[in-house]
Every structure is written in C-alpha cells, then in structure tokens.
N, C-alpha and C positions, 0 to 999 in steps of 0.2 A: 131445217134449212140454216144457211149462215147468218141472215139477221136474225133468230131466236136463238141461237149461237154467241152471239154478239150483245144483244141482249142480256143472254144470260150472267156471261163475264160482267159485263156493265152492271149489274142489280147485282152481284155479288159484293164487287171491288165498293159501291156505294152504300153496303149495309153493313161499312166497316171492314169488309173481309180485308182491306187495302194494309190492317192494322194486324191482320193474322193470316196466314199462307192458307187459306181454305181453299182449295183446291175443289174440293166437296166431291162431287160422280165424273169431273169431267176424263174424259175417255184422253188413253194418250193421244188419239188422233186430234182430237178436238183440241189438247191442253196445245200438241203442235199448231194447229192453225190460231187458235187465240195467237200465240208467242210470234209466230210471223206476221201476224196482222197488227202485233204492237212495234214490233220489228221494223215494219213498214209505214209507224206513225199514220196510221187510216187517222182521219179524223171523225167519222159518222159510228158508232157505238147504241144509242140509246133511242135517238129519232129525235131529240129535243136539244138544242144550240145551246143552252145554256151552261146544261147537265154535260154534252160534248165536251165544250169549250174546262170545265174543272176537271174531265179526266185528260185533257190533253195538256193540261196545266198540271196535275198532277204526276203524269208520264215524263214532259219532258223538263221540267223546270230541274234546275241542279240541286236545289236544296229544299226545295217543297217534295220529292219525287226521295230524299231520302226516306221519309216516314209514310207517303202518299202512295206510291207507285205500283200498278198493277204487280198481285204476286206473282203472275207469269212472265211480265216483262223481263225480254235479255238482258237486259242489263239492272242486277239487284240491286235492293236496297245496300245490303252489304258493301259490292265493289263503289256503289254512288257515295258512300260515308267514305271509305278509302282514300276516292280520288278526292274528293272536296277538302280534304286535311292533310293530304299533301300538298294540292293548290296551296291553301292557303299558308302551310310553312314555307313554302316553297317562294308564293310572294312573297311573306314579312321578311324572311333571312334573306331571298334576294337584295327587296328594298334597301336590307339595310346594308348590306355588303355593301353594293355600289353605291349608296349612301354613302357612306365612308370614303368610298375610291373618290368623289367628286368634294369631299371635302380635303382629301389630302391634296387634290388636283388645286382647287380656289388657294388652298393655302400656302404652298407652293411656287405657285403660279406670280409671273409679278406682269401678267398681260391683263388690259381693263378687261378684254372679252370672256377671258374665265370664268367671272360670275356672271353669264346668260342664262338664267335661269327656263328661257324659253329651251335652249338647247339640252340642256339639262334634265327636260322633262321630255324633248325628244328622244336623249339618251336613252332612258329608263326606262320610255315604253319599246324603242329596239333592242336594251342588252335584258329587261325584266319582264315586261306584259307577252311582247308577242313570241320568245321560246317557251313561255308556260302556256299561255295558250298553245299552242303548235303540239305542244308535251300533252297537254289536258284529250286534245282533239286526239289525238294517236290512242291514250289509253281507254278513252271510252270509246272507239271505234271497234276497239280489239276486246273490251267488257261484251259490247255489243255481238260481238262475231261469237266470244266464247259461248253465250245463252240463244246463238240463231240455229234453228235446228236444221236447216241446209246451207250455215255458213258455209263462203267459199274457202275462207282460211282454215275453218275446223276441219273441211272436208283433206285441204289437202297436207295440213300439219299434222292433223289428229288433233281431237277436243281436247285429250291431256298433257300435249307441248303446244296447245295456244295456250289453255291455263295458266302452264309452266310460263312459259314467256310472257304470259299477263300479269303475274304473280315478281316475275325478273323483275321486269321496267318500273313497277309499282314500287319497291323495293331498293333496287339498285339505283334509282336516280333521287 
C-alpha cells in the first residue's frame, strides 16, 4: 500500500540514503509516485511529527535540502546548489552596483533628502531583493516542473526544452 510505500522512501532517505542516490528496488511506478508525493510537499511520511517535520525541513529548506534532500525529489540537489549561487552572486553584485548608483546619487546630490537612508533601503529591497526573489521563485518552479513526472510544462514543451530553458535562465541571467 502507499503508507509502506512512504515509509519505505522515509527509512531509506534517514539511513543516510539522503547522502547517496540509493534508489535501491523501487519500481518506476513507485519511484513516480514517491517524486509526485514530494512534488506535492505531503507532509505525513513516517507516522511520527518529529521525524516528519526533518524530512520536510530537509525537502524544502534552500540550503539544508542542498546536501539533505530526498534522492527522488524534483527538484535535485544539483539544480538547488546552482540556483543558491546564483542568488547569492546575484545579490552581492547587485548590492553593490546599486550601492555605488546611491553613493554617486548622495554625492551629487546637493538636496538634504538624499541621504534618507530609510528610502535607500526601500530602494534596494525594490531595485535588489524583490527581482531575485521573483528570479529565484521562476527558476525553482521550472527545476520543479523539469523532475515532476506529469509536469504540465514538461508535458507540453517536452522535458528536454524545459531542461533547455532551465539550463537558459540559469545561465543567461
């Protein structure tokens, strides 16, 4: 049945498997229903809250879930190391670009309101936090779709120009 199904994924992924792709007998059907049922963030796995709660901690968290992360979950360890190191180039060069723009602006500038340093971090989180976010949210959406075995967009790009196009955006931005 699905709860010794789910079980089983669970007592593997916690006997370390999490640290080696051990797949072990599970059947393609089975390895498909695990991959949707992490797909779908179920939180119930094991039957005990505790145990639950680290592998959903382990699934979903951005940088625990690099080295943690169900082997069958859609979205691998691999694309999760990608995107977390683009994020974070991505903030520090932003930072500091516009960094720079709001120093050449203060200095410049011969208005008292210039140096508002409250606006300044409004700025930052409009012109820096929230297009990386927005950025971050799209490509793990599309990590997600490329590893869902009846993603809608695999279905109808084909799994190897979502890839492609996962691989683009990763890349080209």
């Amino acid at each position: 049945g699905g709860d010794a199904l789910w079980r089983e994924a669970f007592d593997r992924w916690s006997s370390w498997g999490c640290f080696f792709n051990s797949l072990g007998d599970f059947t393609q059907e089975e390895q498909k229903a695990i991959r949707q049922r992490l797909y779908e963030g179920d939180l119930f796995w094991s039957g005990e809250r505790k145990r639950d709660y680290l592998f959903h901690i382990a699934n979903e968290h951005p940088l625990v879930g690099i080295v943690a992360c169900h082997p069958l979950h859609t979205f691998s360890k691999f694309e999760r190391l990608c995107i977390e190191l683009l994020h974070c180039c991505a903030t520090i060069s932003g930072l500091v670009l516009y960094r720079d723009q709001l120093k050449m602006e203060h200095t410049y500038a011969w208005r008292p309101e210039a140096d508002d340093c409250v606006r300044d971090a409004i700025a930052i989180f409009f012109h820096v936090t929230v297009p990386l976010m927005l950025v971050q949210a799209l490509l793990r959406f599309i990590a997600n779709q490329t590893g869902r075995p009846d993603g809608c967009l695999g279905n109808r790009l084909g799994h190897c120009a979502l890839r492609l196009l996962q691989w683009v955006l990763i890349y080209g931005w």
